[in-house]
C-alpha positions in Angstrom: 9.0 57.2 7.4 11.0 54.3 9.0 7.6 53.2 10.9 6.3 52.7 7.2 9.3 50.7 6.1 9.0 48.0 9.5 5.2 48.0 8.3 5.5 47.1 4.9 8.4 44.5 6.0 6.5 42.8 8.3 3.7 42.8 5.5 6.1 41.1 3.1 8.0 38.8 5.9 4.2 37.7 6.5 3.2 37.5 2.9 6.5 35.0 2.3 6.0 33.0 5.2 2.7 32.3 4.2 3.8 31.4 0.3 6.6 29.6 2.3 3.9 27.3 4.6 1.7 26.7 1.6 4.2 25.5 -0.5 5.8 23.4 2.3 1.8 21.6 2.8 1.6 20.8 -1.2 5.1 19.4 -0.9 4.2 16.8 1.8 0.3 16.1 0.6 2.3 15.1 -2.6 4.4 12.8 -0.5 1.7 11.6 1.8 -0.2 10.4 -1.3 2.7 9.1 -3.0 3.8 7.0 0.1 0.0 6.1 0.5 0.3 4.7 -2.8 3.1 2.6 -2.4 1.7 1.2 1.1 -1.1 -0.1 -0.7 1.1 -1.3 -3.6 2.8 -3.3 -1.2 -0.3 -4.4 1.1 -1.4 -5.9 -1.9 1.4 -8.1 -3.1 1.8 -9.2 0.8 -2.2 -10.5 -0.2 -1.2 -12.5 -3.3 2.0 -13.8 -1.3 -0.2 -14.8 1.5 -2.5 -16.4 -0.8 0.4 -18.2 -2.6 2.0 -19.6 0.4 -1.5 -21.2 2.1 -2.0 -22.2 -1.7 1.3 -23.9 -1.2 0.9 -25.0 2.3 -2.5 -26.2 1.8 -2.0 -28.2 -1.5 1.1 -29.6 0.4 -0.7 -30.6 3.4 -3.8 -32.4 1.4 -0.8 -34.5 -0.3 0.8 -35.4 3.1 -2.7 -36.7 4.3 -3.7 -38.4 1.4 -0.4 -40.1 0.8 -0.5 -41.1 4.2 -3.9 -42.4 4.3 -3.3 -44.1 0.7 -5.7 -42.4 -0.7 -6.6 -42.1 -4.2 -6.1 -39.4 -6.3 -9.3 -38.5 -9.0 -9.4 -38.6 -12.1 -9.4 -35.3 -14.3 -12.7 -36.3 -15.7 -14.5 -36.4 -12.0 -13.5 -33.3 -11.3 -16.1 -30.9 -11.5 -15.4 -27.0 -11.2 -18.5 -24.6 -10.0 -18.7 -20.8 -10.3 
């Protein structure tokens, strides 16, 4: 009788342990994606705050030259935009 009891504990102790381990996986693939999601969220404003600052640094340095070199600046009818 008692060899029945340790039997159908270590059936139960294994059945919980594996609930227990299955549970714990969902838990942390729900936190893995979410984490995943943010990273990306981030890597992409880092992009657009890149782009921004060579937008900045770029516009800034074309100025510098030009103003050095007494250049003139164009009109905004000889400016021609193409797609």
């Amino acid at each position: 009788m008692q060899k029945n009891n340790k039997c159908k504990l270590f059936i139960l102790l294994s059945i919980f342990i594996y609930v227990w381990q299955q549970n714990i996986g969902i838990r942390l693939a729900y936190k893995i994606s979410y984490l995943n999601n943010i990273y990306e969220q981030i890597l992409a404003e880092n992009d657009i705050l890149k782009l921004k600052i060579n937008t900045i640094l770029s516009i800034d340095t074309i100025y510098q030259i030009a103003k050095e070199r007494n250049f003139a600046f164009p009109n905004k009818n000889s400016i021609f935009y193409i797609n």
